[in-house]
N, C-alpha and C positions, 0 to 999 in steps of 0.2 A: 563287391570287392571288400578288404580287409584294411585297404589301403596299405597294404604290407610293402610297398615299396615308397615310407615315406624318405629315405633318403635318397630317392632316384630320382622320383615325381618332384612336380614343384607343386603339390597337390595344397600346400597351405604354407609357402614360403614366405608370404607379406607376417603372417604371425610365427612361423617357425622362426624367423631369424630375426625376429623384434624390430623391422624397418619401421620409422615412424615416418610418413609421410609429410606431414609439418617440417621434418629437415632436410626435405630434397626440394630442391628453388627452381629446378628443369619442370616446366609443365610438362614433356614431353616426358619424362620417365615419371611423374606422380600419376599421370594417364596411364602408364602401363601398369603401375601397382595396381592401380585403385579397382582396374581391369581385371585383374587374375583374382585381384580380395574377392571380388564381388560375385564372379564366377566359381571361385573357392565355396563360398557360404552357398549358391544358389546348387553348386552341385553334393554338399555334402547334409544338404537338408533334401534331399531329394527330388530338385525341382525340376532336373532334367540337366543336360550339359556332356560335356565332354574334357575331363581332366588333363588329357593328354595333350590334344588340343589348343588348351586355353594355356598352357604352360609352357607349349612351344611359341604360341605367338605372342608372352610377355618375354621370352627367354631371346628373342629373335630382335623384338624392339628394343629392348636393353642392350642387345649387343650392338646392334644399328649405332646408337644413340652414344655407346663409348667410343664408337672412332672418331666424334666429333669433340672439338675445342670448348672451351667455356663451363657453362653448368651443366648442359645436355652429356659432356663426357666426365666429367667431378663426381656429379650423381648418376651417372649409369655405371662408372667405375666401380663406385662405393657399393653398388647391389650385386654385381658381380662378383667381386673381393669378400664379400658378406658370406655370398651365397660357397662360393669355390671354399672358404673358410669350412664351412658345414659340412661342408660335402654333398653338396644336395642340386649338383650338378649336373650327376650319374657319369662324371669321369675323375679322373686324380691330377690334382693340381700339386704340383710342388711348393715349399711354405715359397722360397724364392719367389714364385710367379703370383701366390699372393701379395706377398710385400711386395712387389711392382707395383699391380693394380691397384692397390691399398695407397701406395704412392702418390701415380698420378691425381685418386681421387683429393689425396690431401693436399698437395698443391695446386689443386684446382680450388680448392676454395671449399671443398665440403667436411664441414666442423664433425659430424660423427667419425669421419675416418680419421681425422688426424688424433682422435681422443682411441680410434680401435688401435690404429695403428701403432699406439706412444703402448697399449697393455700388450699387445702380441713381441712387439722387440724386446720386452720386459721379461716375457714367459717366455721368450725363447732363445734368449743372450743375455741370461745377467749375468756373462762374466765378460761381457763384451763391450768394457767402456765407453767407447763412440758409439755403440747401439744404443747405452741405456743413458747417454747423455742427450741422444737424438729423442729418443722413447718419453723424456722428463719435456724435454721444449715444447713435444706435441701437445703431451698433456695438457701443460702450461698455457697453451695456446688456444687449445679449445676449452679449457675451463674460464679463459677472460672473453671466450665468446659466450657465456652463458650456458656450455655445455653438463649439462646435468652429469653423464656419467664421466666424463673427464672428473668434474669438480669431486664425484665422490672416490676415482680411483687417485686421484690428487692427496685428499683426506689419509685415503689408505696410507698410503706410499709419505705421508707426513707423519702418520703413526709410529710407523716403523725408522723411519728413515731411509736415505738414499744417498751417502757420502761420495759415491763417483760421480753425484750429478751434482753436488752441492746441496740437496735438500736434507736439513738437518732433525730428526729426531724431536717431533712438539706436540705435545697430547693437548696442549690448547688449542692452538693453531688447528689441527687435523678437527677437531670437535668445534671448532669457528667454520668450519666449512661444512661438513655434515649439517650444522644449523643453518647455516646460508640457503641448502636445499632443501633442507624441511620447511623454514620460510617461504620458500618458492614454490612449495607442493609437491616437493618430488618424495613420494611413498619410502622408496627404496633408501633413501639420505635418512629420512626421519625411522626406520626399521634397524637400521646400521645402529641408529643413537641406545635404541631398544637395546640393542644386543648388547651395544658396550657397556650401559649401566647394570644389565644383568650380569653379568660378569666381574666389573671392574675393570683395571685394565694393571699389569705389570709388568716392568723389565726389567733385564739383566745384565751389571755390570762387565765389568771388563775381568773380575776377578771374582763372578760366580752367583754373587750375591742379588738378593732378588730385591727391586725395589716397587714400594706400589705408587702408582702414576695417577689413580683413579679408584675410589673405591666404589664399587656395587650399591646399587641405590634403586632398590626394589621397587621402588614409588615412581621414580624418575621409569623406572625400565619398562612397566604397565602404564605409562602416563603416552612417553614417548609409541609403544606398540600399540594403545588405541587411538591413538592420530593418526600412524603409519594406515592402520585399517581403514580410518574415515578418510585418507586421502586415496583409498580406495587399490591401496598395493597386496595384490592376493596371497604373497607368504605371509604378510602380516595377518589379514583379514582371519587365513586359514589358521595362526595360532592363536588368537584371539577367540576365534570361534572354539576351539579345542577345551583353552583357559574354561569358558562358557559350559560347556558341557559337559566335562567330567569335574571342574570346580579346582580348586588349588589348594595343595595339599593333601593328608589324609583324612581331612575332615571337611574335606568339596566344599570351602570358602568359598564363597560366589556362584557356589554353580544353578545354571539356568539351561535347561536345556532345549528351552522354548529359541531364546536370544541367539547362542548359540549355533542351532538347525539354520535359522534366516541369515544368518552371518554365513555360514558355510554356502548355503543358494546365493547370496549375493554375490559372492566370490567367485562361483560354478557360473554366475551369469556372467561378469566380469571376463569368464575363458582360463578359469585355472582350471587344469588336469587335478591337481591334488584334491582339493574342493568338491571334483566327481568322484574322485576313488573314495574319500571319505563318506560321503551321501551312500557311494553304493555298500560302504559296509556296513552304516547308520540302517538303511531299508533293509539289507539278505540279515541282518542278527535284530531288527527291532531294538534300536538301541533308543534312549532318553523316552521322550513321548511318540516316537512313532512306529507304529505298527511292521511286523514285517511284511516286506512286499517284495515279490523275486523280481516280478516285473520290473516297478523303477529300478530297484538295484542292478541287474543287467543293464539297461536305459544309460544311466548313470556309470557304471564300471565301461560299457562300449567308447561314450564318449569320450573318458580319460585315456583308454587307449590308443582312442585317433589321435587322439593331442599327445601323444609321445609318451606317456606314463608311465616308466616302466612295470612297476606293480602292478597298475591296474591288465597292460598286455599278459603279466604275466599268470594275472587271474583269467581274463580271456582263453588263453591257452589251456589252462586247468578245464574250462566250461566247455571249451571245444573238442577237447580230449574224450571228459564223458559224459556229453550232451548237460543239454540246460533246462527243466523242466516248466513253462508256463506258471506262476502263482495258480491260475485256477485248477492246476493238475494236480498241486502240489499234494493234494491227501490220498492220489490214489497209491496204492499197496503195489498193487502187483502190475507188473510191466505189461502185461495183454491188454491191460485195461486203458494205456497210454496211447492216443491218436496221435494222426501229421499233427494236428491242430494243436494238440497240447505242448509243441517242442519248440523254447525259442530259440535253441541254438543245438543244430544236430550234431550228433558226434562225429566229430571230422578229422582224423588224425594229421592230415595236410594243412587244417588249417589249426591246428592246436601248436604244428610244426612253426608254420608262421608268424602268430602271436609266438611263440616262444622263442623266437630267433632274434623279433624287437627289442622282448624285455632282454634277454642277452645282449644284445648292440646298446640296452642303457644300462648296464655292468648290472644286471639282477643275477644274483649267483645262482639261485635254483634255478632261473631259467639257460643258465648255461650247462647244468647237469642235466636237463631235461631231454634237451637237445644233443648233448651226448647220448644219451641212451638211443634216442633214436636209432643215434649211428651204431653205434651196440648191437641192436637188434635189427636195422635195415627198415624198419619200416618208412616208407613213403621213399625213404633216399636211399643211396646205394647203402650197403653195410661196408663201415669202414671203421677198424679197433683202433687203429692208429688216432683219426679223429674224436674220436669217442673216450680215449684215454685222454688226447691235450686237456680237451671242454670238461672232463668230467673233475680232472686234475685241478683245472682255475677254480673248478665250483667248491672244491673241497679245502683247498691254501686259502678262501674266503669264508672257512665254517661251516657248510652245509653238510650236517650229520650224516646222511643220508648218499651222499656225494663221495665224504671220509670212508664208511663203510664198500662202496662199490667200487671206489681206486683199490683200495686193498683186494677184492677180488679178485682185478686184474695183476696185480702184481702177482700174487699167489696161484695165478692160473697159465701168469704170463702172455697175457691178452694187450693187445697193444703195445707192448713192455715186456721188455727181457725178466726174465723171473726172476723174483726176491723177494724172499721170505721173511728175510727181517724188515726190508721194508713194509711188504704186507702186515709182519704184527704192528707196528708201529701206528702204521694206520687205524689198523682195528683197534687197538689202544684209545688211539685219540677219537674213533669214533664211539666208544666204549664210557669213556669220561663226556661224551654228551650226550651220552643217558640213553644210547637205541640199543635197544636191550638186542636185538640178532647180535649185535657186535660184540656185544657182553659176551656171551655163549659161543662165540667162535674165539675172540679173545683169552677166553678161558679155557678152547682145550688148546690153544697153543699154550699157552701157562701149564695146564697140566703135562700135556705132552714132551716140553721143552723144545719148540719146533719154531725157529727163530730167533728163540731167548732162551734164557737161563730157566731150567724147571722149577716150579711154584706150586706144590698143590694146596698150600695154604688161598695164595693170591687165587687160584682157577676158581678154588671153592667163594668166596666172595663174590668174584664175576657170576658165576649160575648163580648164587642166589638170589642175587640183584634182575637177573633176567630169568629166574623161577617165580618173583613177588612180580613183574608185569606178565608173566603168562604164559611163556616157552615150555613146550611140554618137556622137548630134548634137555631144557637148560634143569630139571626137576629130575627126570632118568639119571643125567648127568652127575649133579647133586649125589642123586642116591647113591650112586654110584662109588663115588669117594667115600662117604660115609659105611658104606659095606663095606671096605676091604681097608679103611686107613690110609695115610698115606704123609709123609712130611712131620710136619708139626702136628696133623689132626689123625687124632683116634681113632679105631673104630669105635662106631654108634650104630647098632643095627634098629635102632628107635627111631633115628634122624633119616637112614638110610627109606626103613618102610614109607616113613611120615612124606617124605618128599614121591618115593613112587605111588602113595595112594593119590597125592596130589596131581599127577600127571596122568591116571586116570582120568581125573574128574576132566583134565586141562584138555585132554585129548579126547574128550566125547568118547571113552570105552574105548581104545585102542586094545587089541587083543593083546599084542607085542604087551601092553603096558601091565595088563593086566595079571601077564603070566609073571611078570619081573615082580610086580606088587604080591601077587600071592606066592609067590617062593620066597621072599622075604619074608611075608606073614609066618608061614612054615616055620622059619627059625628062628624069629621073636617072639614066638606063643609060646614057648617052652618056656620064656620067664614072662611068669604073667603078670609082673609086677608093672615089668620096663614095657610089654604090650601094651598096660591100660595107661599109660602114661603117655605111651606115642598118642593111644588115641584119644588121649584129652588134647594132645598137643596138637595133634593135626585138627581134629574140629575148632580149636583154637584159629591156628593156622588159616583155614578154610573160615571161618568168617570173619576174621579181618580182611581178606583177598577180597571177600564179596560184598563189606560195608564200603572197599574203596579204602583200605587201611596199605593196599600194595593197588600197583596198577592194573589197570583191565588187560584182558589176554588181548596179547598182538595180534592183528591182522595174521594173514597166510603172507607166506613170502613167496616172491617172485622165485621164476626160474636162476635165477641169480646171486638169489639172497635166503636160499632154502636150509635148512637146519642140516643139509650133508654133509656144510662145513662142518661142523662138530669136531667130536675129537677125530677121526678116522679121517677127514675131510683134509685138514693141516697137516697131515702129516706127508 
């Protein structure tokens, strides 16, 4: 299995939801934790077991264990309210029925819920005066019980301030407390301190004016983040390690990328997800001093995606999509020559589905475009545009170039979406400005065309060129095209015209179509042989900056989706 149901299963609940056992007093619920941890690790290292099983009868004893009075109900409450929080219940708790149980557990007497309890009435009534006056006591409450994260959401909430509750605004005080738990060994307090000297700290008057509270103290901020790391807190460890390996600044001050490597495995042993995704990218690229290896890197990228990574599920998904080839395979050429044996990871489009739906559930924008497409094309799941238009849509209002270009399709095709044309350029605009050359070339003959917008044959002609220097054959025809007949602000040039159709020859492997367009231009610039031997110094010009890497490599082919029939004929 993929574990692709981790927010159904209770397949690693004791570490998904950071329960420490040291702050549950009920033997009878630290027996059930300790129960599911133990069967968690014995079944995800392969030792045999039954997931489902094991997570119904800690699911069973915890519930048992909450109808009862005293600590057996305080801390069985508290795992529940954790858990129902998560959602890793596999049903829907309303927030109200958490904040019950979150309740009872904190009037029973157990200190993490009355410090969970004081952050979720904060995050979800802060305009709600008796909530967040209730939300400050908890706090309060479990930070004089020695409550580590109380104490440093206390810190916070002293940072800032909190005038409904009476806590006033004291960058000393709040950094009196962050020390108190760096004192005590708590990682996370002394990481906080890291960030804040990195930074400094500033606020803002009541009439605009910015005051500094704290300046930035580079020394302090490296001093503070390698303690964080020796008290062994894994975002620390993981920047620290980073600092180490690629070095600080542009002239890699410090860098060691021995120190580094072991700083990162310390961290991967410690249970960071991030620490694995790194490792795996250090092994599949051969980064610092070690060699590439597909194997660990796989190894390494798997485990961060059991552990909730989004990235790394999202790499998962990429590997499953088109198979994962064995290190020892990795030199063979041609695909006949690839056995079962050689394949760590076959190509599964069900399960590339799956990894891709994780990294989507932990906001990875590609993998919410990814997953649209699916829906797009129907594979593995029903076809449904409507679906496929939402997901592709979130992935594109979050940046993904790729995402921007294929909303626009739909608008322009009217797939999932009522049609609209101006919305479609707009799109391809914005996909256009982040450099994917298809979108260049379709952007540009709505510009030439005036099909959405205002007509541009100026602006269209810039677009193909832009998407003629990375390799579009149509976006070079196109080009020529303009410059054969004139058009706007620009001339004819039957020089620039040839130049760009010899180049889409070259770009289209001898296309016949290209060839006839190229030599009927020849035809009527040979007659001035002046401007002829000029294109053709220009164009071998031309053609070897494209080929030293002076313009980008020719694009891939495009999907049935993304095919150059947009063009100008395509828009209109």
């Amino acid at each position: 299995m993929l574990l692709a149901a981790l927010k159904l299963q209770l397949a690693a609940l004791v570490t998904v939801a950071g329960i420490d056992t040291a702050d549950i007093r009920s033997p009878g619920v630290k027996t059930a934790l300790e129960t599911l941890d133990k069967a968690t690790k014995e079944i995800t290292q392969g030792k045999g077991g039954d997931i489902n099983q094991a997570s119904a009868e800690a699911v069973k004893a915890i519930n048992d264990l909450a109808a009862k009075d005293g600590e057996d109900g305080a801390d069985a409450s508290y795992c529940l309210a954790r858990w129902a929080g998560l959602g890793v219940l596999g049903q829907q708790f309303s927030i109200q029925q958490v904040l019950n149980t979150y309740e009872k557990a904190a009037k029973g007497g157990n200190v993490p819920a009355m410090a969970e309890l004081g952050g979720i009435l904060l995050q979800n009534f802060p305009q709600d005066t008796d909530k967040v006056k209730r939300a400050v006591e908890l706090v309060q409450a479990a930070e004089k019980k020695d409550n580590a994260a109380a104490r440093r959401l206390l810190a916070q909430l002293t940072l800032s301030g909190v005038p409904a509750a009476g806590v006033n605004q004291d960058t000393k005080a709040a950094l009196s407390l962050f020390e108190q738990g760096s004192k005590a060994n708590d990682g996370q307090s002394t990481y906080s301190l890291a960030q804040i000297y990195a930074k400094g700290l500033q606020s803002q008057g009541a009439d605009g004016t910015t005051k500094e509270e704290l300046k930035a103290d580079e020394a302090k901020a490296k001093s503070y983040l390698e303690q964080a790391a020796a008290q062994e807190f894994a975002p620390a460890m993981n920047d620290l390690a980073t600092l180490l390996f690629v070095g600080e600044g542009q002239d890699g001050k410090g860098k060691d990328p021995k120190k580094g490597f072991d700083m990162f495995n310390k961290a991967a042993e410690k249970g960071s997800a991030a620490a694995h995704r790194l490792l795996g990218q250090i092994y599949e690229n051969g980064l610092g001093d070690q060699p590439r290896n597909l194997d660990k890197a796989l190894e390494h990228y798997l485990t961060a995606a059991r552990a909730n990574d989004g990235a790394a599920q999202l790499w998962m998904g990429n590997a499953s999509q088109t198979g994962y080839v064995k290190d020892s395979a990795k030199d063979k050429k041609d695909v006949k020559d690839i056995k079962p044996d050689d394949i760590a990871v076959a190509p599964s489009p069900a399960a590339a589905l799956q990894w891709y739906r994780l990294a989507a559930q932990n906001n990875i924008p590609q993998a919410l475009y990814f997953v649209g497409v699916f829906y797009e094309t129907g594979t593995v799941v029903d076809k449904d545009l409507n679906k496929a238009f939402a997901l592709v849509q979130r992935a594109a209002q979050q940046g993904v170039p790729a995402a921007g270009y294929r909303l626009a399709t739909y608008y322009q095709q009217g797939a999932g979406v009522g049609q609209d044309v101006v919305a479609a350029g707009a799109w391809y605009e914005r996909a256009a400005k982040a450099g994917l050359p298809q979108a260049k070339l379709v952007y540009g003959a709505m510009l030439e065309n005036g099909v959405g917008m205002e007509q541009n044959i100026a602006a269209a002609a810039a677009q193909y060129g832009e998407a003629a220097d990375a390799g579009l054959p149509q976006a070079m025809v196109n080009l020529a095209q303009i410059y054969e007949r004139g058009g706007g602000s620009l001339p004819k040039n039957l020089g620039k015209a040839w130049l760009y159709a010899a180049l889409a020859v070259d770009a289209s492997n001898g296309n016949e179509d290209a060839k006839k367009y190229r030599d009927k231009l020849e035809g009527e610039l040979s007659k001035d042989k002046t401007a002829f031997a000029q294109a053709k110094k220009d164009y071998e010009d031309k053609k070897a900056k494209m080929t030293s890497g002076g313009a980008a490599a020719p694009a891939p082919a495009a999907s049935s989706t993304e095919s150059s029939s947009k063009s100008k004929k395509g828009t209109k």
